[in-house]
DRENLOLUM-262105 format. One record per residue (C-alpha): residue in one letter; y, z, x; residue number from 1. Coordinates in steps of 0.02 Angstrom, whole numbers, plus 32768, in hexadecimal, padded with zeros to 4 digits. Each point is the difference from the previous one (the first is absolute). Last residue first. Layout:
<rs>
{'A' {Y Z X} NUM}
...
</rs>
This chain:
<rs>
{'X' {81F3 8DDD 7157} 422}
{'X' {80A4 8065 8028} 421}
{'X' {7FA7 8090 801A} 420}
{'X' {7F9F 7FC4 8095} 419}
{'X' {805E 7FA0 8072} 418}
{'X' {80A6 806C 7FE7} 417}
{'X' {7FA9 80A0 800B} 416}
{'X' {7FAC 7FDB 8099} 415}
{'X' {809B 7FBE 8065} 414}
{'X' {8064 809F 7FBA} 413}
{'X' {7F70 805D 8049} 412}
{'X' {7FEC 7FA6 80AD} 411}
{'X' {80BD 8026 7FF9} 410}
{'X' {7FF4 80C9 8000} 409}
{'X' {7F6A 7FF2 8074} 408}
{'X' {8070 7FB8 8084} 407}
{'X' {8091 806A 7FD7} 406}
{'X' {7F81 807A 801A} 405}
{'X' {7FCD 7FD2 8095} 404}
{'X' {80A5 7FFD 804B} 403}
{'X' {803B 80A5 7FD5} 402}
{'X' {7F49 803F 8047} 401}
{'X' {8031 7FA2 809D} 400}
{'X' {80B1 804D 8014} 399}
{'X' {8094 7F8F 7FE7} 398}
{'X' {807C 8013 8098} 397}
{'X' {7FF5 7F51 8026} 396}
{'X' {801E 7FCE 7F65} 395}
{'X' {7FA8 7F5C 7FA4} 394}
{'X' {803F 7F66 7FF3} 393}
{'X' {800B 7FC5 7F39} 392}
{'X' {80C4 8009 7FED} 391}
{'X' {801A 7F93 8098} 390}
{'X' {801E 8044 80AC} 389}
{'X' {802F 7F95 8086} 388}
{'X' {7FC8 7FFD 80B6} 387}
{'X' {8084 803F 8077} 386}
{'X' {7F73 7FDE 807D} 385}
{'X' {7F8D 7F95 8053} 384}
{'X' {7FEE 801D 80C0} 383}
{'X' {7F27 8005 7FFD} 382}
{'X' {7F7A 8084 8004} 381}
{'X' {7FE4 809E 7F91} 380}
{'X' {8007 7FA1 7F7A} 379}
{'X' {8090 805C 7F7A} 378}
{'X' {7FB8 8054 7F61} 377}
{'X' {8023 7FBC 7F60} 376}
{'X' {7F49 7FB1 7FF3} 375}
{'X' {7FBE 80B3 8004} 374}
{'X' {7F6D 7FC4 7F7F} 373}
{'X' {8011 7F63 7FB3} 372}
{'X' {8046 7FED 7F54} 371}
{'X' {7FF4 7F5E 7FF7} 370}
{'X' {80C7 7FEF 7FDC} 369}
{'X' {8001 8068 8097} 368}
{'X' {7F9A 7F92 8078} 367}
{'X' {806F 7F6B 7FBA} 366}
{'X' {80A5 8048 8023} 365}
{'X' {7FBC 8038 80B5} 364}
{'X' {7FDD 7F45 800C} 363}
{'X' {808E 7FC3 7FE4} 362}
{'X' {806A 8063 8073} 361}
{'X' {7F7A 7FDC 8086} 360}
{'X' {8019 7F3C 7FD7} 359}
{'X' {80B0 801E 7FF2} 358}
{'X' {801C 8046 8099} 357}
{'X' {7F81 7F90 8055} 356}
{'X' {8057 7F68 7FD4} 355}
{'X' {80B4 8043 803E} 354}
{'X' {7FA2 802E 80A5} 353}
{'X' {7FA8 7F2C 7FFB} 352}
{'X' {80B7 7FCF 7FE3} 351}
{'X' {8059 8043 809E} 350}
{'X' {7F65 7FD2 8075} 349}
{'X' {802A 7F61 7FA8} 348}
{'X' {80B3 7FD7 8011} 347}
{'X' {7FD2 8045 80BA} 346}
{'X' {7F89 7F7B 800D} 345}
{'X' {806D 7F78 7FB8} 344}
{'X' {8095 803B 806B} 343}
{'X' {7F88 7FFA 808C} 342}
{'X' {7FCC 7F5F 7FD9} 341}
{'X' {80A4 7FAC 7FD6} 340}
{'X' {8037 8042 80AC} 339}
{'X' {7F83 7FA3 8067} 338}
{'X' {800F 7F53 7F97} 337}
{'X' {80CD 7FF3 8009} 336}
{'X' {7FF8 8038 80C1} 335}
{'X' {7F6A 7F93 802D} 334}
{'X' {8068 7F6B 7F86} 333}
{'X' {809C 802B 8076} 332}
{'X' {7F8C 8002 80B0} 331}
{'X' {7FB5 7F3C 7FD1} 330}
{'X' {7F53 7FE5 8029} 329}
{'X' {7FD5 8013 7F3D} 328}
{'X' {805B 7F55 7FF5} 327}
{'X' {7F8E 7FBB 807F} 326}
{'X' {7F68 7FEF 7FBD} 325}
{'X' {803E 8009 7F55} 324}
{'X' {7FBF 7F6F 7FB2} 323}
{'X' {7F62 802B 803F} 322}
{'X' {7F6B 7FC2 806C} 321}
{'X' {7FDB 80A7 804D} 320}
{'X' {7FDF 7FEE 80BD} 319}
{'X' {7F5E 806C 803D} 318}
{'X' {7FF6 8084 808C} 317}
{'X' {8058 808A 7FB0} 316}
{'X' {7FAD 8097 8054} 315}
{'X' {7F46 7FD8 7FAA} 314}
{'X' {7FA8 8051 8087} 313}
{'X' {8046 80B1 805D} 312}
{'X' {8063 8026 7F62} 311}
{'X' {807C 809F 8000} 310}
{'X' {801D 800B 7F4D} 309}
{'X' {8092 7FFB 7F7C} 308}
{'X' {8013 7FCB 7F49} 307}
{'X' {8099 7FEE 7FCC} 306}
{'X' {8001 7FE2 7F2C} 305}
{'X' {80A7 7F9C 7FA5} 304}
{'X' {7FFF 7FEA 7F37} 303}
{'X' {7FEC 7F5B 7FED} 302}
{'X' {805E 7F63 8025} 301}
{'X' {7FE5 7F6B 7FAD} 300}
{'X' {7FD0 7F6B 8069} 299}
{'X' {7F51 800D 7FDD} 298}
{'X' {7F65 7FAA 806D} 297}
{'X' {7FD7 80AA 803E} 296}
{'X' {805E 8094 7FA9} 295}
{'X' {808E 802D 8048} 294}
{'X' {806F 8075 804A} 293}
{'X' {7F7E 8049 8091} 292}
{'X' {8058 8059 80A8} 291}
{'X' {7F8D 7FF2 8088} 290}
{'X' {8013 80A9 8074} 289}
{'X' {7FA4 8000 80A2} 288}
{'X' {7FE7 8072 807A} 287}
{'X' {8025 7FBA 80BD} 286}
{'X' {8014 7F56 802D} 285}
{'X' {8005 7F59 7FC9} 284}
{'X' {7F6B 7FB7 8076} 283}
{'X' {7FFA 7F9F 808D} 282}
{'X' {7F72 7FB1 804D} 281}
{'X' {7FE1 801F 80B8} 280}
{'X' {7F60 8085 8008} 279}
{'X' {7F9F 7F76 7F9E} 278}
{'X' {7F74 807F 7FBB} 277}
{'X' {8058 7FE5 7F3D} 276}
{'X' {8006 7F55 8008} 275}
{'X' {7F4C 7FDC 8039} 274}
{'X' {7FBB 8066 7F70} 273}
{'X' {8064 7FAC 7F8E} 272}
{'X' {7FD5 7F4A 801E} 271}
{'X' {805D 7F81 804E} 270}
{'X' {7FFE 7F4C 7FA2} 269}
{'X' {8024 8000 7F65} 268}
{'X' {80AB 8069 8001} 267}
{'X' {802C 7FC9 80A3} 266}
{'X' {7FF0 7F4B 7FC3} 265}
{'X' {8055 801F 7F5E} 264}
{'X' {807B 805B 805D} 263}
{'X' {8028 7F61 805D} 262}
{'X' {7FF8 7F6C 7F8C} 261}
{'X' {807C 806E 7F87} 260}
{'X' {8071 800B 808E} 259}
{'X' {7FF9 7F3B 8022} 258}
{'X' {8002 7FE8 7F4B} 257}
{'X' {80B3 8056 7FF5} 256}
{'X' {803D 7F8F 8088} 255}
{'X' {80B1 803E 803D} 254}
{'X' {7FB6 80B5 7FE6} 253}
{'X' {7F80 7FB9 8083} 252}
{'X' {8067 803A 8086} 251}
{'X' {800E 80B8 7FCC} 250}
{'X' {7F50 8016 7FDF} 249}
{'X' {7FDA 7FC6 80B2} 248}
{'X' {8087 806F 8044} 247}
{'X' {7FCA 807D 7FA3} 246}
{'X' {7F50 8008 802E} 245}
{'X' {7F98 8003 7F74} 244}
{'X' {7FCD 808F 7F91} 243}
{'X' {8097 7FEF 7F94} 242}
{'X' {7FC8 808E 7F89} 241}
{'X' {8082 807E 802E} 240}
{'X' {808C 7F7C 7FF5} 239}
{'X' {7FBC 7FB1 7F54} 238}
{'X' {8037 808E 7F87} 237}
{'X' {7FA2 7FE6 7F60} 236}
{'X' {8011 80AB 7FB4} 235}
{'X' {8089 806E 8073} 234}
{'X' {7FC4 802A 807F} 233}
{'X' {8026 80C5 8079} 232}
{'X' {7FCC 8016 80A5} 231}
{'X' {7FF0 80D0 8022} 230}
{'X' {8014 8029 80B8} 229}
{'X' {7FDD 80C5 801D} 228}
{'X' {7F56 8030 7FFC} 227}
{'X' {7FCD 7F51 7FEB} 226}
{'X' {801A 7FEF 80D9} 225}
{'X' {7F3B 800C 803A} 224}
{'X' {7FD8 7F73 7F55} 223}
{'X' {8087 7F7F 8020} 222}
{'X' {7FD9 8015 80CD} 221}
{'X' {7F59 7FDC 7FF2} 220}
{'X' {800D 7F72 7F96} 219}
{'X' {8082 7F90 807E} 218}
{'X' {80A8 8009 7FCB} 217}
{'X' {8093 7F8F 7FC2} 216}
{'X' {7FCB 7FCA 7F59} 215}
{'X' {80AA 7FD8 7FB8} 214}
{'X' {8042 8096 7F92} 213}
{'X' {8045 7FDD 7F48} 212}
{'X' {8045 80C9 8014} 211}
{'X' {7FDC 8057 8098} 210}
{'X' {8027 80B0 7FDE} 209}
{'X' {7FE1 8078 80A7} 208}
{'X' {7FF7 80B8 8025} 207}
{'X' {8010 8073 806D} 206}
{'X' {8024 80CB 7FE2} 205}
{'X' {7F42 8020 801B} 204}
{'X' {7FDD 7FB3 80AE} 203}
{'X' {8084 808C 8033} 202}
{'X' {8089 7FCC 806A} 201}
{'X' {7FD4 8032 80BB} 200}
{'X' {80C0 7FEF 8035} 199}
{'X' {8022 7F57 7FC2} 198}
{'X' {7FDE 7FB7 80A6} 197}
{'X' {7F3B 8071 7FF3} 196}
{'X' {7FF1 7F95 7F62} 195}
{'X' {7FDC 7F64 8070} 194}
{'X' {7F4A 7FAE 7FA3} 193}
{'X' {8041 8045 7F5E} 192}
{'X' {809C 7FA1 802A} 191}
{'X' {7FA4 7F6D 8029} 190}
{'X' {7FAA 8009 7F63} 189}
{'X' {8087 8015 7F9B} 188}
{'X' {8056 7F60 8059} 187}
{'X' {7F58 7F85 7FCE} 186}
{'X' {8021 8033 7F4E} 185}
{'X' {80BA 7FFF 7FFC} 184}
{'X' {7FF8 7F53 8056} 183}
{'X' {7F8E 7FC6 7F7E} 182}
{'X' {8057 8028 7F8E} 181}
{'X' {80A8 7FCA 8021} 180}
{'X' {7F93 7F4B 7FF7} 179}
{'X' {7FD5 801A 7F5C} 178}
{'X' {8061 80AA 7FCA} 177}
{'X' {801A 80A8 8054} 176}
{'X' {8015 80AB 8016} 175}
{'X' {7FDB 8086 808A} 174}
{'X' {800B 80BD 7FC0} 173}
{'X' {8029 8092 8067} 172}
{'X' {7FE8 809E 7FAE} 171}
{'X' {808A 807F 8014} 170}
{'X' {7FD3 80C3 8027} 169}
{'X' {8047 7FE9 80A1} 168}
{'X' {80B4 7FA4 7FCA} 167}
{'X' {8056 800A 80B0} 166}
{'X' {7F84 7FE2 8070} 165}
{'X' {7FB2 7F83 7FA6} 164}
{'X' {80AF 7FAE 7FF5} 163}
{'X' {801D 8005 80A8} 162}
{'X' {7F42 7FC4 8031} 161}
{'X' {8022 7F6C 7F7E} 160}
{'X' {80A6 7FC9 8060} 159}
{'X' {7FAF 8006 8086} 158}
{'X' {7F6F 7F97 7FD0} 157}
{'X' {8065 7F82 7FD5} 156}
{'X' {8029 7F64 8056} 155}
{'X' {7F4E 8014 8063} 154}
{'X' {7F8F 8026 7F78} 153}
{'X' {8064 7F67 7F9E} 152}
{'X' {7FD8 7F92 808C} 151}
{'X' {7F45 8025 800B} 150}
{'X' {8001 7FEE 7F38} 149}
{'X' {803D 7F46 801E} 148}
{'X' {7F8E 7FE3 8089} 147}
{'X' {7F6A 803E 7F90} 146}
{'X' {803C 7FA5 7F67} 145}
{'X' {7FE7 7F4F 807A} 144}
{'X' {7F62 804A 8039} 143}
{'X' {7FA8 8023 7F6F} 142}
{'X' {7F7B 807C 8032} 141}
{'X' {7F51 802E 803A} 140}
{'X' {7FB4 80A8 8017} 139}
{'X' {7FDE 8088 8095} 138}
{'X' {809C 8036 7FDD} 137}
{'X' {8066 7F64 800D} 136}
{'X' {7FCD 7F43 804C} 135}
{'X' {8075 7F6B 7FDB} 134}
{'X' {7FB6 7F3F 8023} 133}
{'X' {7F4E 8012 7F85} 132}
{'X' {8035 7F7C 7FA3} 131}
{'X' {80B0 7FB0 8007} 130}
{'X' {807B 806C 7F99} 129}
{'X' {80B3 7FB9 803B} 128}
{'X' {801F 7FA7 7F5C} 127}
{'X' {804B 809B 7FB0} 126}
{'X' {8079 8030 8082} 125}
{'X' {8031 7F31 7FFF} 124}
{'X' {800C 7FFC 7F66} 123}
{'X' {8092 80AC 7FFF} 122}
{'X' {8055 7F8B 8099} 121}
{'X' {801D 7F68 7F9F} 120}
{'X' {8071 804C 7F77} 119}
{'X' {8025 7FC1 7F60} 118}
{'X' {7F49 8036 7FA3} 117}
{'X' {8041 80BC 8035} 116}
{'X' {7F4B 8062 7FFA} 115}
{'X' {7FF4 80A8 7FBD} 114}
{'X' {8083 8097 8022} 113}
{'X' {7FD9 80A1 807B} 112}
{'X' {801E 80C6 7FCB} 111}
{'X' {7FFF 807A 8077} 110}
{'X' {8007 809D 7F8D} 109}
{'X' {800A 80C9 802D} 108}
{'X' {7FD9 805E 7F67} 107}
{'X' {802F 809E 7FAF} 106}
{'X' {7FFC 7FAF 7F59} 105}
{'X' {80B3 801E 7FCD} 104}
{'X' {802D 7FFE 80AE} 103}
{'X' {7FD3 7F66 801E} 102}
{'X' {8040 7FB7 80A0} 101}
{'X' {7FFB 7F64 8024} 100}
{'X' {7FE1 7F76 8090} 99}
{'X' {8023 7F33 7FE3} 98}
{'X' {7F9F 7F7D 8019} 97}
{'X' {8034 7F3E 803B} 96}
{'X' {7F51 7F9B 800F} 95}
{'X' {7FCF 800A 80AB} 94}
{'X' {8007 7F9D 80A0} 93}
{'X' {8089 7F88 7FCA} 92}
{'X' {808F 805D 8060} 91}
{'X' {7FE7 8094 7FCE} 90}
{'X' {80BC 8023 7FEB} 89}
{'X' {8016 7F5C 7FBB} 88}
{'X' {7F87 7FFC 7F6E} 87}
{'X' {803F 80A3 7FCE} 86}
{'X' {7FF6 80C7 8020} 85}
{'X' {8021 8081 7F88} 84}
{'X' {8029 80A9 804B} 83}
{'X' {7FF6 80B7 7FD9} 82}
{'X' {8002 7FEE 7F38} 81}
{'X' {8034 80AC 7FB3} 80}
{'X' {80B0 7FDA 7FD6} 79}
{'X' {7FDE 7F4B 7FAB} 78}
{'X' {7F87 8078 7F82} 77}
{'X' {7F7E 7F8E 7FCA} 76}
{'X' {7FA2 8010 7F5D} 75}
{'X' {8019 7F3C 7FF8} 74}
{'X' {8023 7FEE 7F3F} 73}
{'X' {7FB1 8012 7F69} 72}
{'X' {7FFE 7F5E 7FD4} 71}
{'X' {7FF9 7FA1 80AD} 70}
{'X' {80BC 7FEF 8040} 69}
{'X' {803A 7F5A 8043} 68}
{'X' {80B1 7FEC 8049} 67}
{'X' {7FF1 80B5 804F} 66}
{'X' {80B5 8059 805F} 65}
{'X' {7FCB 8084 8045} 64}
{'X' {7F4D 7FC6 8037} 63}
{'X' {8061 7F76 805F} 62}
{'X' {7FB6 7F65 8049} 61}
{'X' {7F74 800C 7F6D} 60}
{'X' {7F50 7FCF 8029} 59}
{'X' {7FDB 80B1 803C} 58}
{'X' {800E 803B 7F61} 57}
{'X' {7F5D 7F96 7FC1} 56}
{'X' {7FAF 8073 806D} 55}
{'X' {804A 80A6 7FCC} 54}
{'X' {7FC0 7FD1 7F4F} 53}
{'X' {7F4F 7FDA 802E} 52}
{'X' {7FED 80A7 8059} 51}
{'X' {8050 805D 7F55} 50}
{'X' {7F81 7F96 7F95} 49}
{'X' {7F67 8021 8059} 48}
{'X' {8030 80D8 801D} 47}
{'X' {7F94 8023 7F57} 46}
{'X' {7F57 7FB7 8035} 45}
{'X' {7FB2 808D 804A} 44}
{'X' {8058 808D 7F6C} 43}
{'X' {7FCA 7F8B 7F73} 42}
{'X' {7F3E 800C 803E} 41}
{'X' {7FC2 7F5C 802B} 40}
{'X' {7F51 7FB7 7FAC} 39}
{'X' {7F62 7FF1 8050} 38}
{'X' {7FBF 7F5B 803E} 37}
{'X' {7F69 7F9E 7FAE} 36}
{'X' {8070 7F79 7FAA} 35}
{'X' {8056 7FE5 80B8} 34}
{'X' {7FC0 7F5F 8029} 33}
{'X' {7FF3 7FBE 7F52} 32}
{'X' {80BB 8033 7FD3} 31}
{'X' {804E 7F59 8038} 30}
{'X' {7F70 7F68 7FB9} 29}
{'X' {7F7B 7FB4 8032} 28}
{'X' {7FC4 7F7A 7F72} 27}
{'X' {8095 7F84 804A} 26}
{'X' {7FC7 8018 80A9} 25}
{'X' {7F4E 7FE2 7FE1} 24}
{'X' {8015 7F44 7FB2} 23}
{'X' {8077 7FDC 8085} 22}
{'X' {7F71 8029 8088} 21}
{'X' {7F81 7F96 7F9E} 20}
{'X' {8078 7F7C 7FEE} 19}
{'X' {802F 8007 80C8} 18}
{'X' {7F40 7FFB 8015} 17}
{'X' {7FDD 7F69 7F90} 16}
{'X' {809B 7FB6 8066} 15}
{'X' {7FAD 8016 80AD} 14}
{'X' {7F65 7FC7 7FB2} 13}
{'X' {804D 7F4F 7FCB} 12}
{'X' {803E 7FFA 8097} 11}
{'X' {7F70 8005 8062} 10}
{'X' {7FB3 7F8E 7FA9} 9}
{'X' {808E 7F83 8000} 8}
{'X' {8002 8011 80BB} 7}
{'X' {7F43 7FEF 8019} 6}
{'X' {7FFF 7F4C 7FC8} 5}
{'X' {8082 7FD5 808C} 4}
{'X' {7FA6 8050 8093} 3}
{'X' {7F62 7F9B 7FD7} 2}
{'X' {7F55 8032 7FBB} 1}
</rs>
């Protein structure tokens, strides 16, 4: 058989694959990886929306004076931020960041904004990820994001020791978003790695928020450091599910099919046991937090869930064919989705005690109108109180012979009413 018959052989299996592959990414859906995970405590979750709001201030030249305000606002005091640096001061290297002071929350905040798609140098940062090229820790990571954390160590770790110093029951808290997350990410670990600059901070007072992070760490490393670096997606998000390399990915965003050619692929082609003992493949890292808003193959929104795990397998490692793919990538939709959900879960924390009121109220009513024994008394367990008392509750102070004879006082009225009036 000759070269040329071949071809149209092989192509017609290529595209029987492709279909195949299509065919499975429209069935799998956001949700499915994380439909086993627990769900997030209120208190866990609740600092989402302030993190996303200081990094969407960044992106103003002056926090006095705001052009665009997020409803609710920035929660940023212009007196309490310690510097805000831009494109120009780092010279390309990093996104601009700024460092705050919370004293409302007791918490010391480097905060670092997502990618810029005007400037050259924040591509470049991302693009510099070849495989295997940056060492850390005994791990792998991107080095591009490592460089730019590097730098930021350097700028500021001065200024952090000073503050540490001066605030010592502060937490410190690293924030960020796409590419600012990444650097945050890589730049908590580095501090972890150099706490004895900071003047032996405690392990416990860091933390990190990497919010829409690129997968910037070999597995190892996103499993040691989930004590402290929580990576938070929303739905669909494609950055922590572009599993190849970004400068590949990146490229072929001029030719969709190109990038579709490639994961599908990756996605056929390498199987899961090989992926997960490659030492060099980066993962989004840390404990995990996927946001849910809707049902699969819906565009309503429903009534938000976070459910949160530290995954060894299953870490994001498939692109959702969505709509929103990369509208959930955006940090004002993350800030929109993450405080809808805890204002729906406190809404409903709220509602469930109302519920149980009146469901214990009610049912007191009913044990009495039964006539069951000491059903006025209080349960020796639980917070209700206050609770009503009708005209049918019993007394408290009632004695038990008092009682049983109103109870054998309206047995026979009962008696006399079935009987004599036959």
């Amino acid at each position: 058989m000759s070269f040329a018959c071949c071809v149209p052989i092989v192509e017609c299996v290529y595209c029987l694959a492709c279909v195949r592959w299509v065919w499975k990414k429209f069935l799998y859906t956001a949700g499915r990886e994380s439909e086993n995970w627990g769900l997030a405590t209120v208190s866990e979750f609740e600092p989402v929306p302030r993190f996303c709001r200081y990094i969407i201030a960044i992106y103003e030249d002056d926090i006095r004076n705001p052009i665009w305000t997020p409803p609710g606002g920035y929660g940023v005091d212009p007196d309490w931020v310690i510097l805000k640096k831009s494109h120009e001061d780092t010279q390309g290297i990093v996104s601009p960041y700024l460092i705050y002071v919370d004293h409302q929350n007791a918490d010391i905040v480097v905060a670092i904004r997502g990618l810029n798609l005007a400037k050259e140098s924040d591509f470049l940062v991302l693009l510099d990820d070849k495989l295997g090229q940056a060492e850390f820790d005994g791990g792998y990571v991107h080095n591009g994001l490592l460089k730019a954390a590097e730098w930021v160590w350097a700028a500021e770790s001065q200024v952090l020791k000073e503050l540490v110093e001066r605030y010592p029951d502060y937490t410190l808290t690293f924030a960020g978003h796409s590419l600012g997350a990444g650097v945050v990410t890589i730049l908590t670990m580095l501090t972890v790695k150099n706490r004895e600059k900071l003047g032996l901070l405690d392990r416990k007072r860091i933390r990190c928020y990497a919010i829409a992070p690129a997968r910037c760490v070999s597995l190892n490393l996103a499993v040691r450091y989930a004590d402290i670096i929580n990576s938070i997606v929303l739905q669909d998000d494609f950055l922590p599910r572009t599993t190849v390399a970004l400068d590949n990915a990146f490229k072929s965003l001029f030719c969709f099919p190109c990038l579709m050619c490639m994961l599908c692929l990756k996605d056929t082609f390498t199987m899961e046991e090989k992926m997960l003992k490659d030492p060099r493949r980066l993962y989004a890292a840390g404990r995990l937090y996927h946001i849910i808003v809707r049902k699969p193959f819906s565009f309503a929104n429903i009534r938000p869930i976070v459910r949160t795990a530290i995954p060894v397998d299953g870490r994001f490692e498939h692109i959702v064919l969505s709509c929103n793919m990369t509208s959930d990538h955006a940090i004002n939709r993350i800030l929109t989705e993450s405080q809808r959900t805890i204002d729906q879960r406190m809404e409903r924390q709220s509602s469930l005690a109302k519920e149980h009121m009146e469901e214990h109220k009610a049912a007191l009513q009913r044990a009495v109108a039964l006539d069951v024994p000491q059903a006025y008394s209080p349960s020796a367990y639980g917070t209700f109180s206050d609770i009503e008392e009708g005209p049918d509750f019993g007394k408290p102070g009632e004695s038990s012979v008092a009682f049983s004879k109103k109870r054998r006082e309206s047995w026979d009225d009962l008696a006399g009413r079935l009987f004599l009036h036959r």
